[in-house]
N, C-alpha and C positions, 0 to 999 in steps of 0.2 A: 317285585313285579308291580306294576302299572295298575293299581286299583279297578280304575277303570275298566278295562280289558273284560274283568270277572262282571262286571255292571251290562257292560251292550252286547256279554253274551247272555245275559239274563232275558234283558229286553228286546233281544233281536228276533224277526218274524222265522229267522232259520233255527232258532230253536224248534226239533221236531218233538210239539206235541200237538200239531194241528190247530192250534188259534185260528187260521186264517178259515177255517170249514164252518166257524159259527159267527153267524150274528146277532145272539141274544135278541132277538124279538124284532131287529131294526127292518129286515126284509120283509115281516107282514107288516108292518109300520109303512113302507114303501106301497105297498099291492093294497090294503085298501084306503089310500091318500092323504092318510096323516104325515105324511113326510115328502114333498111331492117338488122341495129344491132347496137352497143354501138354509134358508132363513129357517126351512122348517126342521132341518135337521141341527141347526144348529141349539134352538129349541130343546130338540128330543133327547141330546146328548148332553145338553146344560143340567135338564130334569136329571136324567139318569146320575151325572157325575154328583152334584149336590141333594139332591131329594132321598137317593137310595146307595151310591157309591159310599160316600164320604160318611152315611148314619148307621151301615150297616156291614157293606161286604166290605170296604179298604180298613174300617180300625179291627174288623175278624182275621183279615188276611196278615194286618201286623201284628195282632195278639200271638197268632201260629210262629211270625218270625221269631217277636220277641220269647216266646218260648223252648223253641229249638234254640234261640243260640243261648235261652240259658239250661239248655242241659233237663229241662222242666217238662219230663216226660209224661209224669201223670195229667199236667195244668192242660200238655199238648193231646193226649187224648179226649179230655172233655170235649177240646174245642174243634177238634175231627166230627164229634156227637154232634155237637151244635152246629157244625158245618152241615154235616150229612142230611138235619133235620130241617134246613131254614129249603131245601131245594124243594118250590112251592110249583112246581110245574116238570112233568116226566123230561122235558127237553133240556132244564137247566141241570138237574139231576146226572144224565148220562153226557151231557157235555164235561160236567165237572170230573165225572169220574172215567168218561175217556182221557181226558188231559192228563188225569192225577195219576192213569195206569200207563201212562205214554213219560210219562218222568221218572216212574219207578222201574218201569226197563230201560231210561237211558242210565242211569246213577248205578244197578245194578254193574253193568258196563265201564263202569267211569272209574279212576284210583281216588279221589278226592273223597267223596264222602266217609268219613270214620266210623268203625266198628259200632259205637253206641248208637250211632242214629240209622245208620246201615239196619240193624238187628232190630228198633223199632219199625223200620218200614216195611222190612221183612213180613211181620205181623201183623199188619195190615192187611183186610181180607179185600178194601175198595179202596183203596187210598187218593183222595180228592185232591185238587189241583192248589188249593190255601195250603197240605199239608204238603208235597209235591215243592212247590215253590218255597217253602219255608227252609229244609230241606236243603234246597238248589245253596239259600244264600248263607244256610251256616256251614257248607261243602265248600264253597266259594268265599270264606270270609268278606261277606257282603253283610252292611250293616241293616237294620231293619226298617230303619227311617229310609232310607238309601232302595232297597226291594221294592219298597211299599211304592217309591215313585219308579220303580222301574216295570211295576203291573201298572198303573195307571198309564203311563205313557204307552204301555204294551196294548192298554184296552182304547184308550182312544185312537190308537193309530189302525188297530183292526177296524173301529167303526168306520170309520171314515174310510177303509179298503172296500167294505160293504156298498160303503154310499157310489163308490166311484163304480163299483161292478153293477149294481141297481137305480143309480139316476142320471140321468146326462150332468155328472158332475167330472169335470176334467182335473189333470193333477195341480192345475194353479189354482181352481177354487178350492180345491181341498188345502192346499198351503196357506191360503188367506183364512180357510174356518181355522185351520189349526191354529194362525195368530190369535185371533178370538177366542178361541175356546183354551188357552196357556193359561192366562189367569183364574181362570174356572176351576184348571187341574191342580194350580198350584193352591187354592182355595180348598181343594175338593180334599189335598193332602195334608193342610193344616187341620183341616175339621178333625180329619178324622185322626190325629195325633194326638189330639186336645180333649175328646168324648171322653166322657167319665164309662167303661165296660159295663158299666150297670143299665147304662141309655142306648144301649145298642137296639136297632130297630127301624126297622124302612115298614111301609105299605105300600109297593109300587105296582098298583093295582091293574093300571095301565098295562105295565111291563107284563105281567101274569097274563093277562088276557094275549097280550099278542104272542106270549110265548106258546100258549095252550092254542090258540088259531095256529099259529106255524107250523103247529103239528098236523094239522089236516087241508095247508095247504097245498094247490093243485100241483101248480107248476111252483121249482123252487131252486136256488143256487147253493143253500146251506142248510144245513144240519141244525140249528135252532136258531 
């Protein structure tokens, strides 16, 4: 079978586990005007993919793959721990673990995933979207380098669904940031293959702040 196939159904928005319901902090970024057209978002997505993507959540998200496909159940519960513990704001937190309990009732469902990893997710009393996805791509013999950029392309294409539902941005300016912002992703996926696990770590102090205001804003299209 067509490698492929198993890939863009990884990264496809009909995967249901609700992606398109959040936007990580980018809708109060919008409302109060730090993000206010192309240039500014293209900016805000830049930071996000290289300052905190690439130093901290994509090389946690591939330690999860590369631990599931090797079978490395204890290495994979630490890194659950440390998933569960870096959610510095209640909206990234229940984002994460809607997703992660929105993939362990589709797998549940599914013939593909195998007994071993089956009966660890089993076990799982909140199971998060790093481990969720981890999961997906050793069910799918999908490779971990290969996952890792099928969530990056997953996350920047959500932002940019944001940008379009929240600024007079149409579908051809969003096709032109995306040219711009390729090499960023492809940057943002080398980084983060390269990190030594010891340097893991963002401050994306910004991000915090607008995630913890999105929680008390008024009017709103998403869920964080």
């Amino acid at each position: 079978m067509n490698p492929t196939w198993a890939l863009l159904r990884l990264a496809s928005p009909q995967l249901p586990i609700g992606g398109y319901s959040y936007s990580q902090g980018l809708e109060m970024a919008v409302d109060n005007g730090h993000v206010q057209d192309a240039a500014d978002a293209r900016r805000w997505i830049s930071d996000q993919l290289l300052l905190n993507l690439a130093r901290f959540e994509a090389p946690l998200l591939l330690a999860h793959c590369r631990a599931a496909a090797a079978q490395d159940w204890v290495g994979l519960t630490q890194l659950c721990e440390e998933h569960r513990a870096s959610r510095e704001t209640r909206e990234l937190y229940q984002e994460s673990r809607q997703m992660g309990y929105s993939l362990q009732q589709l797998f549940t469902g599914l013939p593909e995933l195998d007994s071993a990893a089956r009966e660890f997710l089993a076990q799982r009393d909140e199971p998060h979207l790093a481990l969720g996805w981890a999961l997906a791509t050793r069910a799918w013999n999908i490779s971990p380098e290969d996952a890792l950029a099928a969530w990056l392309w997953s996350w920047l294409e959500n932002q940019l669904a944001v940008l379009m539902k929240t600024l007079p941005l149409g579908q051809q300016a969003a096709q032109r940031l995306t040219s711009e912002l390729l090499p960023l992703l492809q940057q943002a996926q080398q980084d983060a293959e390269r990190i030594d696990p010891k340097h893991l770590g963002s401050a994306a102090f910004g991000l915090s702040l607008a995630c913890m205001a999105h929680e008390r804003q008024y009017s709103r299209l998403f869920r964080s």
